[in-house]
C-alpha positions, 0 to 999 in steps of 0.5 A: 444205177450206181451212184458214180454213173448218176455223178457222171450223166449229171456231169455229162447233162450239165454240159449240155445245159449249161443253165442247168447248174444254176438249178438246185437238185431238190427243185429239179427233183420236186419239178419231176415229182409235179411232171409224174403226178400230172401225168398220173391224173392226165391217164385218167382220161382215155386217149380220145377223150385226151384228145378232145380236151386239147382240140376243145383247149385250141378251139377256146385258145385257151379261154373258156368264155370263148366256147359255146355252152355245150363245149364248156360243159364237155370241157369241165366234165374232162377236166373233173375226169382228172380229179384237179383237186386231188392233184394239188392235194397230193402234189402240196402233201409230197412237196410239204415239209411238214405234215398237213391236214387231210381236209385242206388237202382234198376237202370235206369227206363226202356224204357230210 
């Protein structure tokens, strides 16, 4: 896409929504970057087990307490599927302005 064509969907989107002015590209940019790397993560799962993680999220409406035992452990075993941790490692290392240690980011190299 050349950049006038860019100039003028931004133009045209910026019509349609007129809050979206007020925005900042780079936060618009960085909010994209966020959306990709979460859905990366997300894939990481089957559509079945995609799935079962929402109905378990909608049966505990959101609070883990308010599942049974057996459901909590199904629950963290998805979410640990999804590597939560390397997700807000590689989302701090791309939103960082500056260089940051590999251990803050994704903790202890393993078999220490």
């Amino acid at each position: 896409m050349s950049p006038s064509a860019r100039r003028r969907a931004l133009a045209r989107a910026a019509k349609l929504v007129p809050a979206l002015k007020r925005v900042p590209v780079l936060k618009l940019l960085a909010a994209a970057e966020l959306v990709l790397l979460a859905r990366d993560h997300a894939a990481r799962l089957t559509p079945a087990e995609r799935r079962r993680l929402v109905a378990l999220v909608r049966i505990g409406r959101g609070r883990r307490r308010n599942l049974s035992p057996e459901h909590q452990q199904e629950l963290a075993a998805l979410i640990a599927k999804t590597e939560p941790r390397a997700l807000v490692g590689t989302a701090a290392e791309r939103l960082s302005p500056v260089p940051l240690p590999r251990r803050l980011l994704y903790g202890r190299r393993a078999g220490r």
